[in-house]
C-alpha positions as CSV (number, residue, x, y, z in Angstrom):
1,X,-31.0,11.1,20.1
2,X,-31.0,8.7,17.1
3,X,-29.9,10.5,13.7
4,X,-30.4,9.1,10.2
5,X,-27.8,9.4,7.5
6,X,-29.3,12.0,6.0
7,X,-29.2,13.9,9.0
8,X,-25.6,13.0,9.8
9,X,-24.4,14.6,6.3
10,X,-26.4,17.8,6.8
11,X,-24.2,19.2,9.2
12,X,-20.7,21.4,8.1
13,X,-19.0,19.9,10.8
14,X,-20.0,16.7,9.9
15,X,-18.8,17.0,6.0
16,X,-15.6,18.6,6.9
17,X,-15.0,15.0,8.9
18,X,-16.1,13.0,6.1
19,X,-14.3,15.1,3.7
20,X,-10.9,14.6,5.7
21,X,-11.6,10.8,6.4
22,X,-12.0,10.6,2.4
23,X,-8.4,12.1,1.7
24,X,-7.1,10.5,4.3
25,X,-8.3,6.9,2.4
26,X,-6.9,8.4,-0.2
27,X,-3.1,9.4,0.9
28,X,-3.4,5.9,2.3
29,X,-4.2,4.6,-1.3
30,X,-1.6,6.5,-2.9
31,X,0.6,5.1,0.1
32,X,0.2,1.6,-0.9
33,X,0.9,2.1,-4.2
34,X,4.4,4.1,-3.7
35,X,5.1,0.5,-1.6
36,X,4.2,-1.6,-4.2
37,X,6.6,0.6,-6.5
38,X,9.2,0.5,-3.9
39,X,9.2,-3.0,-3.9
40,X,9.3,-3.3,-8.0
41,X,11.9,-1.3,-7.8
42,X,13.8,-3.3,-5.4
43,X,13.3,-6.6,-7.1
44,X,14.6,-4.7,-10.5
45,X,17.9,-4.0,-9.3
46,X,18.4,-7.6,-7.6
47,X,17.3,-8.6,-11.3
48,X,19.7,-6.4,-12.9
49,X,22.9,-7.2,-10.4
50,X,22.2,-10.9,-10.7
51,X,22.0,-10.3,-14.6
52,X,25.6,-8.1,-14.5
53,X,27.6,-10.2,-12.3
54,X,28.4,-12.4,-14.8
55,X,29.8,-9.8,-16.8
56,X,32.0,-8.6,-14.2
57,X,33.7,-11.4,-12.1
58,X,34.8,-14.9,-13.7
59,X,34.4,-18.3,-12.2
60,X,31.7,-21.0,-11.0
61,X,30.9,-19.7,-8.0
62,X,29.3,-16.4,-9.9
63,X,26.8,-19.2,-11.0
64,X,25.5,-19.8,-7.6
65,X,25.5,-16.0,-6.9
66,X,23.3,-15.0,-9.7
67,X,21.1,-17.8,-9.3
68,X,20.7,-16.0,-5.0
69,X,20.0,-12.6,-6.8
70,X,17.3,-14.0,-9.4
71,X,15.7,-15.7,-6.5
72,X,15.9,-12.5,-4.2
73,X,14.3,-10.1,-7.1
74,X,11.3,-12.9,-7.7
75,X,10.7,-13.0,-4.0
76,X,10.8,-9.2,-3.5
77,X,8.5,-9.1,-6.5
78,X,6.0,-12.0,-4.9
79,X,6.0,-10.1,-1.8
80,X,5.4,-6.4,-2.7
81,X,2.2,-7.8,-5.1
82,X,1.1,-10.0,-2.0
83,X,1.6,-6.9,-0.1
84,X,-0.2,-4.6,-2.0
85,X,-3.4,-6.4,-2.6
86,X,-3.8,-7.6,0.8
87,X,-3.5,-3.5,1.9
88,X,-5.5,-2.7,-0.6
89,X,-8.1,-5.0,0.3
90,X,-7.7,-3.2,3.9
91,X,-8.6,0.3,2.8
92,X,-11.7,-0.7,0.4
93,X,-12.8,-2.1,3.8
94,X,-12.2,1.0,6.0
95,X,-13.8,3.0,3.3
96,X,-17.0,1.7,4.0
97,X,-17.0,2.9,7.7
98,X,-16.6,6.5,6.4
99,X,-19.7,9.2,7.7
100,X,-20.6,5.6,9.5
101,X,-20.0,6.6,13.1
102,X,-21.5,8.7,16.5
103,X,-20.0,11.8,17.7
104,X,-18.7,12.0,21.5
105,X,-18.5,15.8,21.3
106,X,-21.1,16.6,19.3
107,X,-23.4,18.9,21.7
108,X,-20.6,20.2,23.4
């Protein structure tokens, strides 16, 4: 039996689906944004230990070392926004699918 969209929404069951697969996109939203923070957050305190080495240790070879931690933080930071468009891409995608499918157990 072929059902419509219309049709598909009508039922309780079937809204109480859609309604979970819509939280769920959004958790996953909310997800991928506590990453991307995660990430910031990361490349922050690489920014800020490469910026207060200096400070504590004397000598050339602190040079090279805050130079690592500079390049650490902007990679961390170049990742995470990488990172969180490409997810977010993702779930815009899946959110399309949503109230878009058949049900195996429907007439059981």
């Amino acid at each position: 039996m072929e059902e419509t969209k219309g049709e598909q929404i009508n039922s309780p069951f079937k809204k109480d689906l859609i309604l979970r697969e819509e939280l769920a996109i959004q958790r996953t939203f909310l997800a991928n944004q506590s990453t991307f923070l995660s990430f910031l957050r990361s490349s922050m305190y690489f920014l800020v230990a490469g910026l207060s080495v200096n400070k504590l240790v004397d000598g050339n070879e602190v040079v090279i070392f805050e130079y690592i931690l500079f390049v650490i933080s902007g990679l961390l930071l170049v990742v995470g926004i990488i990172n969180y468009f490409r997810n977010h891409k993702k779930i815009k995608q899946s959110k399309i699918h949503i109230g878009d499918y058949k049900f195996k157990y429907e007439n059981k």
